[in-house]
C-alpha positions in Angstrom: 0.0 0.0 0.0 1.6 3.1 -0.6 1.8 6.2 1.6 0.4 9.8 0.8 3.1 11.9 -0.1 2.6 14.0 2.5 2.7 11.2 5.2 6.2 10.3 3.5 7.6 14.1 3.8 6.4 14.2 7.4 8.4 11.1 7.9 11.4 12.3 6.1 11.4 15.7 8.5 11.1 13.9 11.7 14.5 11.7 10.6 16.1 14.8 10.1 15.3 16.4 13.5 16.2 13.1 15.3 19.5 13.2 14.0 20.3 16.6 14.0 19.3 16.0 17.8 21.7 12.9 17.9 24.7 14.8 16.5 23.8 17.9 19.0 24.4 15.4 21.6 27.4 13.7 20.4 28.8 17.4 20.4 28.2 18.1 23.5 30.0 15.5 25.5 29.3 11.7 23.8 31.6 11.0 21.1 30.8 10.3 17.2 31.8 8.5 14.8 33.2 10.5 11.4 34.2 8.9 8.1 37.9 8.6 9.1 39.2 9.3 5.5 38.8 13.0 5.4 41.4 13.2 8.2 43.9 11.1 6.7 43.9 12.8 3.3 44.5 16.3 5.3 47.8 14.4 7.3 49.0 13.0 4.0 49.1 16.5 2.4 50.5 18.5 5.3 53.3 15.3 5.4 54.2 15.7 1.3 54.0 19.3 1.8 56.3 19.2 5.0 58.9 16.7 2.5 58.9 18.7 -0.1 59.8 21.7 2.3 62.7 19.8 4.1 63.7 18.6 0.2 64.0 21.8 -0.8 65.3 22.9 1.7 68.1 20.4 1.4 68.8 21.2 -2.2 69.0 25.3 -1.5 71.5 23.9 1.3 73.1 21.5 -1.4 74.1 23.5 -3.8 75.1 26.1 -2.0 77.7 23.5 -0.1 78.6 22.5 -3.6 78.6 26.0 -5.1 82.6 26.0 -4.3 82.7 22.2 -3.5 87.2 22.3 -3.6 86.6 25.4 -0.8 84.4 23.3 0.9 85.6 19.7 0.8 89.2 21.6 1.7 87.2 23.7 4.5 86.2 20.2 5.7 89.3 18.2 5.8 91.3 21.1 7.6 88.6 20.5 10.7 89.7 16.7 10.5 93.2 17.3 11.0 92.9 19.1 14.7 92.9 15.8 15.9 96.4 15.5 14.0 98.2 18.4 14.8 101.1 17.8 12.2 99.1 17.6 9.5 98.1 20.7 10.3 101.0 21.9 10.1 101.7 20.6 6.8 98.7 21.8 5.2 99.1 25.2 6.3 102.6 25.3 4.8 101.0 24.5 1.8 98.1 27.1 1.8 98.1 30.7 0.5 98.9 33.4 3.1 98.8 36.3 1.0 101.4 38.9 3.1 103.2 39.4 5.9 103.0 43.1 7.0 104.3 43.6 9.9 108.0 42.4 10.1 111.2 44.2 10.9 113.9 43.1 8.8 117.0 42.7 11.2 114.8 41.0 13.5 113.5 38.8 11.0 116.9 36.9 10.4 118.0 34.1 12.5 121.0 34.0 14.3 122.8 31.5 12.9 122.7 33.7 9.5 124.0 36.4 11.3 127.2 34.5 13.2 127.9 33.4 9.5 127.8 36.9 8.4 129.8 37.6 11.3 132.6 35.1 11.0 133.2 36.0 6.9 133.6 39.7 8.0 135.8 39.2 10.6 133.2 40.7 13.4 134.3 40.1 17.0 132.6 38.7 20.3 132.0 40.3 23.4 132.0 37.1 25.6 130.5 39.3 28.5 127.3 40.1 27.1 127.5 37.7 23.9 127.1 40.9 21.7 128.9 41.3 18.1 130.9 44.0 17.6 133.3 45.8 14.3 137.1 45.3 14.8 138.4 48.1 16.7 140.0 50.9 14.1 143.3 50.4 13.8 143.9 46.9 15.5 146.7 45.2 14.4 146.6 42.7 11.9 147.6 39.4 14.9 145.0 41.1 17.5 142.1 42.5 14.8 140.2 42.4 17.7 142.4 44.9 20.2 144.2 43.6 23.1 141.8 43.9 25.5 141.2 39.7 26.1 137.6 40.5 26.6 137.1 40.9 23.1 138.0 37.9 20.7 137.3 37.2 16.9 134.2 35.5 16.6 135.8 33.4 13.9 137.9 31.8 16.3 135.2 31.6 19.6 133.2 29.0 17.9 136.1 27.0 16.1 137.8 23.9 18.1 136.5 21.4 20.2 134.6 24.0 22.4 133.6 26.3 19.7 130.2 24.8 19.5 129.2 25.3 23.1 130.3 29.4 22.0 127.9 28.8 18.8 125.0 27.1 20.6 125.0 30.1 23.9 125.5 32.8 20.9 122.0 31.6 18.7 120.5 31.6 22.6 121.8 35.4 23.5 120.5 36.5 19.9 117.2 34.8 20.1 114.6 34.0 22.4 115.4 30.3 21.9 115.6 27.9 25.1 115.1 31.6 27.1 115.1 31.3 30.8 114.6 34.1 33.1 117.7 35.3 34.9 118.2 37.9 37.5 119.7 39.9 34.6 117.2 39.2 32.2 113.6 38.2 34.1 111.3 38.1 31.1 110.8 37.0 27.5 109.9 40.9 26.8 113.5 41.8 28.1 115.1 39.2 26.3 113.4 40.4 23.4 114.1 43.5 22.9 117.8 43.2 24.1 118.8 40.4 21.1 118.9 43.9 18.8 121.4 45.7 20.4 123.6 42.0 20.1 123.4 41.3 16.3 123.4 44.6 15.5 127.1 44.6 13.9 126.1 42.0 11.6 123.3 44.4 9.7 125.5 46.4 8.3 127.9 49.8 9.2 128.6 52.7 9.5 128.8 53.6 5.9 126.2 53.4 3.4 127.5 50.7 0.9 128.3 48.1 4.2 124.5 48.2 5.1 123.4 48.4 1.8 125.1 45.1 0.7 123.6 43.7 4.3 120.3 44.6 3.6 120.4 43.1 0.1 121.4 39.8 2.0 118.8 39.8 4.5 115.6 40.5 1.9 116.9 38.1 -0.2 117.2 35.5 2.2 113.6 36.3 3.9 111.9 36.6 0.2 112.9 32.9 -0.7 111.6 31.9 3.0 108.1 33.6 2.2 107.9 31.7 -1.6 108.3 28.3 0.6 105.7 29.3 2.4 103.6 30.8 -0.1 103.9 34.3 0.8 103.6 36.4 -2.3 104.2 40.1 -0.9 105.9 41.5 2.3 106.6 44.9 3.6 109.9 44.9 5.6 110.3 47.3 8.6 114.1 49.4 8.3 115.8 52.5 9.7 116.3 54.8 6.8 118.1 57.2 8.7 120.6 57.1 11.4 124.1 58.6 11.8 125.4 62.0 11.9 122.8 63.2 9.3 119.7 62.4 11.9 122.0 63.8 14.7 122.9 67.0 12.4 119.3 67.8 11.5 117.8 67.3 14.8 120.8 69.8 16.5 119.6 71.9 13.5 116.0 71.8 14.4 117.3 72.1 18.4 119.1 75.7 17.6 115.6 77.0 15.3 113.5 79.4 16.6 110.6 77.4 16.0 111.8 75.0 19.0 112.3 78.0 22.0 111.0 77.1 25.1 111.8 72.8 24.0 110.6 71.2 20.9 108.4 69.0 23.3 106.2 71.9 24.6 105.7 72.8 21.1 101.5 72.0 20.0 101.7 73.0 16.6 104.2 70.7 14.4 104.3 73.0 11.3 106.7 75.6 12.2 108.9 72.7 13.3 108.8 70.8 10.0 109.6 74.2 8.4 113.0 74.9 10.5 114.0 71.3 9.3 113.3 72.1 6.2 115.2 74.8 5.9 118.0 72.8 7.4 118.5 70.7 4.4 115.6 68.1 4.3 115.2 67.9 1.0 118.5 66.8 0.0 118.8 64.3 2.5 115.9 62.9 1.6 116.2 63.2 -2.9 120.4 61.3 -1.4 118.8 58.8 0.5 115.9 57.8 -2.3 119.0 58.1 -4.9 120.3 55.3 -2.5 117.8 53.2 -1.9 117.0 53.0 -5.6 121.1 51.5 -5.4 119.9 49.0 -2.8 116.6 47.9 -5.2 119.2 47.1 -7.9 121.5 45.1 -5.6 118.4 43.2 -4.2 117.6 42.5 -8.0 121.1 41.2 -9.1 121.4 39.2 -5.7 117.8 37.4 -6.9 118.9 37.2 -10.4 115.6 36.7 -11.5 116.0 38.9 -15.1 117.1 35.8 -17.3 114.8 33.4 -14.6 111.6 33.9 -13.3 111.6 30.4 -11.2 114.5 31.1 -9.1 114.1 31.1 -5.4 112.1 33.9 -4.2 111.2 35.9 -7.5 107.3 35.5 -6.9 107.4 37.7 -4.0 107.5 41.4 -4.2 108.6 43.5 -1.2 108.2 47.3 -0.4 109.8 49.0 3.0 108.3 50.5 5.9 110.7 53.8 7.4 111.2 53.0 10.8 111.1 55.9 13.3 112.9 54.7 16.8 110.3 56.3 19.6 112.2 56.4 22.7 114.8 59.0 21.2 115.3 62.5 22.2 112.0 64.6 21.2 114.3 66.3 18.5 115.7 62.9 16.7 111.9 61.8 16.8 110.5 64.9 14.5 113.2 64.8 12.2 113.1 61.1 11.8 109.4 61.4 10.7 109.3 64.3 8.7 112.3 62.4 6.7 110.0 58.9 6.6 106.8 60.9 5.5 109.1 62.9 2.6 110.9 59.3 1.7 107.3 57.7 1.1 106.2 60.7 -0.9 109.7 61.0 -3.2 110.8 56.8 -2.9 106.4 55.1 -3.5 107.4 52.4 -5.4 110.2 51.4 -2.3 108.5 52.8 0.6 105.6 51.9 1.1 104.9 53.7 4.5 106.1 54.5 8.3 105.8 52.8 11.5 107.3 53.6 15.0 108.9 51.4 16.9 111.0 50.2 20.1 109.3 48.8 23.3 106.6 51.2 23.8 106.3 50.7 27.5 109.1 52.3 27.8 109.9 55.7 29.7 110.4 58.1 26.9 107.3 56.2 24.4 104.7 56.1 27.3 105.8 60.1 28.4 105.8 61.6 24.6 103.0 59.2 23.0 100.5 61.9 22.4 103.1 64.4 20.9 104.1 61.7 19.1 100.9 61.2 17.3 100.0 64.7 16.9 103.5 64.6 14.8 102.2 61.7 12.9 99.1 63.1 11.8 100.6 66.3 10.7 103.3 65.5 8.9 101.7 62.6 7.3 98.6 63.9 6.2 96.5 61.8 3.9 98.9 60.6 1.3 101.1 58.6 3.3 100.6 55.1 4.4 100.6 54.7 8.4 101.1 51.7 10.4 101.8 52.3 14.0 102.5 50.2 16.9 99.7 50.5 19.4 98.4 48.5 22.3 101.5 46.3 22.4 100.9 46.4 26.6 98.9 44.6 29.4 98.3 44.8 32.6 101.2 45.4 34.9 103.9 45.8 32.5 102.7 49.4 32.5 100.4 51.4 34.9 96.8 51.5 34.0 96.1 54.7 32.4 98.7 54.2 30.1 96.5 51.7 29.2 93.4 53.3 28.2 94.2 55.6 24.8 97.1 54.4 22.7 95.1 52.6 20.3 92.6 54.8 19.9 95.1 57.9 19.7 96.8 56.1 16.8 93.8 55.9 14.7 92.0 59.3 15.4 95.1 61.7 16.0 98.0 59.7 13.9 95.8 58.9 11.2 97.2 55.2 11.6 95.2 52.5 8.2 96.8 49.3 10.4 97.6 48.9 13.8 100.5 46.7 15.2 99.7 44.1 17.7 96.7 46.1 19.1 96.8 43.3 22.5 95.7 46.2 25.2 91.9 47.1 23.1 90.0 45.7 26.7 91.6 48.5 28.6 91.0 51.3 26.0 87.8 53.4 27.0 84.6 52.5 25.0 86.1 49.5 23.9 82.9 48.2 21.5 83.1 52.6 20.4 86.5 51.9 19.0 85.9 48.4 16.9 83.1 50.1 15.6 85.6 52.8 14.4 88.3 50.8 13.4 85.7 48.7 11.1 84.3 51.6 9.9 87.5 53.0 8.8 88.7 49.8 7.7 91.5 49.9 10.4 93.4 46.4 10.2 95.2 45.1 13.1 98.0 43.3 12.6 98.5 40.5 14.5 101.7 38.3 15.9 100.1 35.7 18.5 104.1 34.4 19.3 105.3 37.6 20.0 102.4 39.0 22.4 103.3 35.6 23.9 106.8 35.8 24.6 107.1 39.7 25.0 103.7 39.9 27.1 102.5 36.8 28.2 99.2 36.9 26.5 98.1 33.7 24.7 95.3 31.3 24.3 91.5 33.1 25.1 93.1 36.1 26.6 94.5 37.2 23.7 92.1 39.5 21.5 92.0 38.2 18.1 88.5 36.8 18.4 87.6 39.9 19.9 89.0 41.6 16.3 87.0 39.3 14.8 83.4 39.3 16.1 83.4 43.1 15.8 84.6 43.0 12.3 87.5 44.2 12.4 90.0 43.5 9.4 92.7 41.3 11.2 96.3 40.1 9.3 98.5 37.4 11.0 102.2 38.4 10.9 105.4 37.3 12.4 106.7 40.6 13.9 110.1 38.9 14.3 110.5 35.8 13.0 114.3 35.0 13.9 114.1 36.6 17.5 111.1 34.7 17.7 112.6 31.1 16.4 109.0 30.9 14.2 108.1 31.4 10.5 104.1 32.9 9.4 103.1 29.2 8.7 103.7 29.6 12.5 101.6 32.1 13.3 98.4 30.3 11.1 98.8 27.6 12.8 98.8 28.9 16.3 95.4 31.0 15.2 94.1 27.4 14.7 95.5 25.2 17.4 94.9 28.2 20.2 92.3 30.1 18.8 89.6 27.7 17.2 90.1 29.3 13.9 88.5 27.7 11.0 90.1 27.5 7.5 87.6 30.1 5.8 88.8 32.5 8.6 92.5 31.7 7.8 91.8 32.4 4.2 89.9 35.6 4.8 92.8 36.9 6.8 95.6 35.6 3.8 93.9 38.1 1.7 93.4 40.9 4.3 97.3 41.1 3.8 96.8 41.9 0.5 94.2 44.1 0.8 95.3 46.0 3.4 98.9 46.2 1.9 100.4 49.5 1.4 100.5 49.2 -2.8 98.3 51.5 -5.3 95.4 49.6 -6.2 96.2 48.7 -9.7 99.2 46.5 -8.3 96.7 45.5 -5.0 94.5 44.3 -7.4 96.6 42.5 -9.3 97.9 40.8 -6.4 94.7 39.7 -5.2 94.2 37.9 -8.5 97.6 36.4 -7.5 96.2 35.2 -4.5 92.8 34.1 -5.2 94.6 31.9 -8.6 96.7 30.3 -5.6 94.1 29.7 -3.8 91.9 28.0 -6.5 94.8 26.1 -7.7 95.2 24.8 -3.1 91.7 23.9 -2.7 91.2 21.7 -5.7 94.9 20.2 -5.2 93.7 19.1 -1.4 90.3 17.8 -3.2 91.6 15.7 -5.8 93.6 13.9 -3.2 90.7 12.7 -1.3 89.0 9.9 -2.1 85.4 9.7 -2.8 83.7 8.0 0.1 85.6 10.9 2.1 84.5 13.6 -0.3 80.8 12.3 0.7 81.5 12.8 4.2 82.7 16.2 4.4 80.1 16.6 1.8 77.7 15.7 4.0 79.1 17.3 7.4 79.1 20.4 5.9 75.2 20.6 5.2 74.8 20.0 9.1 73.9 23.6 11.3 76.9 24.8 12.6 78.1 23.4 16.1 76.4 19.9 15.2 
């Protein structure tokens, strides 16, 4: 029998209620049942979409391992070697380290050169203080070292049976090597800076052809040490002028009527450099350019590289820093840099720029500092190259004010584009206000992590190079003095890594912060970096074709982990 179609359509509506009334219900507290499948499909998508995020994500991260995959895979095996610390070594006397900039050239040589030196030109030896010293003037030919017994020929102190015992105390009076503090001589700083005075004789003499020839020896000999270690440019630290001249010019200056009442009370440098320039700057400084130009050509024919290009030490090219000795009389000091800023501006293509130096914790340094950069800043304006020594203190050595404003008075008074050592920056005022400066200016510090060791004690995390670093601060590794200091700048790289945690792309940033912070013109700057990136290119796929393949997919693989995993 069928039902009305009304009946049916009331039936229909009642259905309706009694399950919207059911589901009502299950909502409020009694659970229902739902088609499961919906919910899956919406897990599945937000999973593939999920995969195909992390896959991306792994391919952005992929290729951009792989974008430089020799960097990287040689970035990768330089981290596996800290467990094998003369590996190390060896790798990073293989890699590209662009420049050394802050080196002084005397200091630079090691002793045993200099007792050879010393024994072909008949030199003689103070036993009582182990220094080298000139045959007396006018000794007779049986005695060319005078009577006095004190005094022997060097030749003959370290021949014999015993001569070697003489040899072996002479490399440890001229070095820091095997040092040992003494009642005399109670720290590595003393020791230090007292090797100079010792070796001295064997630089050169009093007469300009003597040092000239020396100094032609001792860059030759360092630039075939730098090609061994893939150094490609260096900037040697000298004394340009010395003798009567410097003491002629500064009496000169001394008797002027710009330096009444004491050159040292003097606030206004210009009247000064006028007097000396009217006591005969100029020529001394056209005579000594004329000269050095002499010493370029020795260093040339000693390095013979005009008929051969792959002889020892013809890849690196060398300018000089002038020298200025700080703890001289007031007088000596101005003349000294008025000559270094002339010699840059009439000698470019030799010198490169100036640099003061000596201990500068001592009296006269710490007393004159701010004259002396006020000097700086006048008489070297903004066309000639400064690199200063700044900050080469801590704690104790000095008192603490002297402390607070030497680095900072180098960059904003001397006018100073790289600073030297730079160890004190915790105790300058504003500390984080300076870094900012010094990055803003593009101020590089150099640093020599062996010699704030030995001369200051500083090492390991209280030394400030990471503190260079994280502000952004362009930082060079250098040797300061590699033969007083018994090291080499492989050396120094590899106490950056070993003591400091450095990685290899900070290494290889630094390598070409030496170049890019040399004192060159930029044509030849850039051409140099070209030098040094081709080197570098040339490393990094050398040290990856020499792994093998399951370990190129490991260091592959490490290096697309976060950092610190």
């Amino acid at each position: 029998m069928r039902r009305p179609p009304d009946e049916i359509s009331g039936r229909r509506m009642q259905h309706r209620k009694l399950q919207r009334s059911r589901d009502s219900r299950g909502a409020r507290g009694r659970p229902c049942r739902r088609d499961p499948s919906g919910a899956l499909i919406v897990r599945r998508r937000i999973a593939i979409a999920a995969f195909v995020l992390i896959a991306a994500a792994l391919v952005v991260r992929l290729a951009f391992v792989t974008r430089d995959l020799p960097a990287t895979l040689t970035a990768g095996q330089f981290e596996t070697l800290r467990a094998e610390l003369p590996r190390m070594r060896a790798f990073l006397a293989r890699m590209p380290k662009g420049g050394d900039l802050h080196t002084h050239l005397s200091g630079a040589v090691y002793a045993e050169r200099f007792i050879g030196v010393a024994v072909r030109d008949g030199l003689c030896l103070r036993r009582a203080d182990w220094t080298l010293l000139p045959r007396p003037a006018g000794a007779p030919a049986d005695h060319p070292c005078g009577t006095d017994p004190a005094l022997v020929p060097l030749a003959e102190a370290v021949a014999g049976g015993r001569g070697q015992t003489t040899y072996d105390l002479l490399v440890n009076a001229l070095s820091t090597r095997w040092f040992v503090p003494t009642l005399a001589v109670p720290s590595g700083h003393d020791q230090f800076f007292g090797t100079f005075g010792k070796f001295n004789a064997a630089t050169g003499g009093p007469e300009w052809d003597s040092t000239a020839r020396a100094t032609a020896e001792m860059v030759v000999d360092q630039l075939r040490q730098y090609e061994a270690e893939q150094v490609q440019y260096a900037e040697f630290m000298v004394t340009l002028f010395e003798g009567e001249d410097r003491r002629r010019l500064a009496q000169a200056l001394l008797a002027s009527p710009a330096a009444a009442g004491g050159i040292d009370g003097q606030s206004d440098p210009v009247p000064l450099l006028e007097a000396v320039k009217g006591a005969g700057l100029a020529d001394l400084v056209s005579a000594r350019a004329a000269q050095l130009k002499d010493l370029v050509a020795r260093i040339e024919a000693l390095r013979g590289c005009a008929g051969d290009r792959g002889k020892p030490g013809c890849t690196v090219a060398y300018r000089f820093i002038a020298q200025v000795n700080r703890n001289a009389p007031p007088a000596e000091v101005f003349v000294q840099t008025a000559h270094a800023a002339a010699l840059v501006r009439a000698a470019p293509g030799i010198v490169a720029g100036l640099n003061y130096v000596g201990p500068e914790d001592y009296r006269i340094s710490l007393r004159d500092y701010r004259m002396h950069m006020r000097w700086i800043g006048a008489l070297a304006g903004h066309d000639v190259p400064v690199a200063l020594h700044a900050g080469e203190l801590w704690l104790g050595l000095v008192p603490p004010p002297d402390l607070t404003f030497h680095i900072r008075e180098a960059v904003e008074v001397a006018g100073a584009r790289r600073i030297g050592h730079g160890t004190a920056i915790a105790f300058e005022r504003d500390m984080d206000g300076l870094l900012a400066q010094m990055r803003r200016k593009d101020v590089a510090v150099e640093i020599a992590l062996t010699s704030s060791d030995v001369i200051l004690g500083v090492r390991g995390p209280e030394h400030p190079i990471r503190t260079y670093l994280s502000a952004g601060v362009p930082v060079v590794l250098s040797t300061d003095d590699a033969g007083v200091s018994r090291i080499d700048l492989t050396n120094e790289y590899f106490r950056a890594a070993r003591d400091q945690g450095l990685g290899y792309g900070q290494l290889k940033a630094m390598a070409r912060a030496a170049i890019t912070h040399a004192f060159l013109p930029l044509d030849e700057r850039q051409w140099q970096l070209g030098r040094l990136d081709s080197a570098f290119l040339a490393f990094e796929r050398k040290v990856a074709s020499d792994l093998p393949l399951p370990t190129k997919a490991r260091l592959v693989a490490r290096a697309m982990l976060p950092a610190g995993w």
